[in-house]
C-alpha positions in Angstrom: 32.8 18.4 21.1 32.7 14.5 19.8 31.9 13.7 16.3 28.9 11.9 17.5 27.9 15.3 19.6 28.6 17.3 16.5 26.7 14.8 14.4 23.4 15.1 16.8 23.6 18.8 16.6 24.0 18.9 12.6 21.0 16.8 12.4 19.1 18.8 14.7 19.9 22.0 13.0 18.9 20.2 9.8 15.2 19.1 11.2 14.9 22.9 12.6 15.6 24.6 9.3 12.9 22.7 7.5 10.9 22.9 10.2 11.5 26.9 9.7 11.4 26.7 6.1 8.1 24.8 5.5 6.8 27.1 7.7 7.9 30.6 6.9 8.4 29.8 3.2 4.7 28.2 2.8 6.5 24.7 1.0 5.4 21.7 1.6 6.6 18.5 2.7 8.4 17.3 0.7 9.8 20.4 -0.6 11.0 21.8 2.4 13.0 18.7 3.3 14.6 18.6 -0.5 15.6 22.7 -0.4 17.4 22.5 3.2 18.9 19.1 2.6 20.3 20.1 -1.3 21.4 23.9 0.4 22.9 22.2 4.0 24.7 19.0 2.3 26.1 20.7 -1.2 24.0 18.7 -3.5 24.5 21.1 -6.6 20.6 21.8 -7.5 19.2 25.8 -7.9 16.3 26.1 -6.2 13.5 26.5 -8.8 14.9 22.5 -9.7 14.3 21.5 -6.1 10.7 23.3 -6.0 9.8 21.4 -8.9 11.3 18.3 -7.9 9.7 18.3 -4.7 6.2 19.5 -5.3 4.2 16.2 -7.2 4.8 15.1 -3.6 2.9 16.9 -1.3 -0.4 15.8 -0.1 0.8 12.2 -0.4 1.6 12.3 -4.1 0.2 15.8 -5.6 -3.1 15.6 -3.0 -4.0 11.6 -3.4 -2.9 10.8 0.3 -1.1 8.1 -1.0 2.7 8.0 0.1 4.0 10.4 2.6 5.2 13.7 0.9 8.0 14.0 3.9 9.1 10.1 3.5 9.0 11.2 -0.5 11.2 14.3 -0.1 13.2 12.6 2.4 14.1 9.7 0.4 15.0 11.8 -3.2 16.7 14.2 -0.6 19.0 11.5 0.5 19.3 9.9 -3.3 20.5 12.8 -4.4 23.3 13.7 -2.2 24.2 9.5 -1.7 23.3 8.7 -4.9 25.0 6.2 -7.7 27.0 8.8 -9.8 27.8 11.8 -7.0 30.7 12.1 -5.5 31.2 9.6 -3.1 27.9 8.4 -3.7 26.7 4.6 -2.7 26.5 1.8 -4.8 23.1 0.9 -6.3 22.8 -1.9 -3.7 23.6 0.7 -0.7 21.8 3.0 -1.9 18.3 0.9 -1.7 19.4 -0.7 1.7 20.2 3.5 3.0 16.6 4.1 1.4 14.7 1.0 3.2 16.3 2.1 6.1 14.8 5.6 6.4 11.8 4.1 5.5 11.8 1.6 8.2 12.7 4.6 10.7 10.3 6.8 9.6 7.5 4.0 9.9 8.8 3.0 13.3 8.4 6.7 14.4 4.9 7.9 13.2 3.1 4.1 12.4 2.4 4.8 8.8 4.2 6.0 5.3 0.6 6.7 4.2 -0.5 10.5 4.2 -4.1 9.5 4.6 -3.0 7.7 7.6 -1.0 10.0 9.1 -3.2 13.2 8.5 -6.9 11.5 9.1 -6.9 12.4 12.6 -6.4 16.3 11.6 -9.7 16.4 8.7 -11.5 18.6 11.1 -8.6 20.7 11.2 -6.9 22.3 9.2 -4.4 24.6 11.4 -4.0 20.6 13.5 -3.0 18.9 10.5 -0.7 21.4 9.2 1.4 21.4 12.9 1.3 17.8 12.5 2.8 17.9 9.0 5.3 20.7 10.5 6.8 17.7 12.9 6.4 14.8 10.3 8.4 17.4 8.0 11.2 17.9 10.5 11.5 14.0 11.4 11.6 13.4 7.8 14.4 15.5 7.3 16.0 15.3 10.8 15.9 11.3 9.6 17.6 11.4 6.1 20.1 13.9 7.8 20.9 11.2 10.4 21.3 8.2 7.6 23.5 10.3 5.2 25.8 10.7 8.4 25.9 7.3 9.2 26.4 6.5 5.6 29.1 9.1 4.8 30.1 10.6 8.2 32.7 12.7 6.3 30.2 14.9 4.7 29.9 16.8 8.7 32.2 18.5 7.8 31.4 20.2 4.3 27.8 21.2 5.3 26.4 24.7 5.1 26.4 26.1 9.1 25.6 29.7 8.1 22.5 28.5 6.1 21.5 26.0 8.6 21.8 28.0 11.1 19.3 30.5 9.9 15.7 31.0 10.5 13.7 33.4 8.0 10.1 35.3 9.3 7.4 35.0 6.8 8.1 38.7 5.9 11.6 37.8 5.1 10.8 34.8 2.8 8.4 36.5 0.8 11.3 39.9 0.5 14.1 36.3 -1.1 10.7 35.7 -3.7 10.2 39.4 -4.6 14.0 39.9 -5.0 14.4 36.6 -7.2 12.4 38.4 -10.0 14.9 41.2 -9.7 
């Protein structure tokens, strides 16, 4: 398989296990996108710090439907695994030009970085807006998963498969939250 096939299949698994974990886990956004990209890529942070990183956020910034809790997550996601400071992180400089880039993508692919924008459509409904937040949730993460490649190509090849490769039922995410108290 070609790097660039491997690549296109790491990213895919990426968007599907956020996809899987906003869903059966009941996270949000942002969340979701921060927990499977800080587990898949080896960015160091338990996952109580990622919950409470992630969750101001959702709703477009804690429920104000200002900025996009997926662009958000998406964006700290890719900060903290390409950040100034980690291992083989970018330069300040890159790092904002790696950041406006998933921006400009993530614009280019849904119209807005707004949640009002992007969830309006959906006020009638609330099952509708949460399988539109589902997608917007994996193209935020299959997106940051596609510029840290691009950025650091190498780091293919230290992800997590196993955990990646996963997909947890709703009966089996709320067993991991009963067991954590254990």
């Amino acid at each position: 398989m070609s790097s660039e096939n491997n690549h296109e299949a790491l990213i895919q698994a990426i968007r599907q296990r956020t996809e899987n974990y906003y869903d059966a886990h009941g996270l949000c956004c942002s969340e979701a996108i921060l927990f499977v990209v800080n587990r898949g890529f080896g960015g160091g942070l338990g996952d109580d710090m990622v919950r409470r990183l992630g969750a101001g956020f959702c709703g477009g910034m804690g429920g104000g439907d200002g900025a996009c809790g997926a662009l958000s997550g998406a964006v700290a996601a890719l900060g903290l695994i390409l950040g100034p400071g980690q291992p083989l992180g970018l330069s300040k400089t890159k790092m904002r030009q790696a950041a406006k880039k998933l921006h400009d993508l993530f614009r280019a692919a849904v119209g807005s970085t707004v949640c009002h924008d992007l969830t309006a459509p959906y006020a009638d409904s609330r099952r509708a807006r949460l399988k539109s937040c589902l997608a917007i949730t994996g193209l935020g993460a299959e997106l940051c998963a596609r510029v840290i490649l691009e950025c650091r190509p190498e780091f293919a090849d230290k992800v997590d498969l196993p955990f990646l490769n996963r997909r947890d039922t709703k009966t089996q995410a709320v067993i991991q939250k009963i067991s954590a108290y254990f």
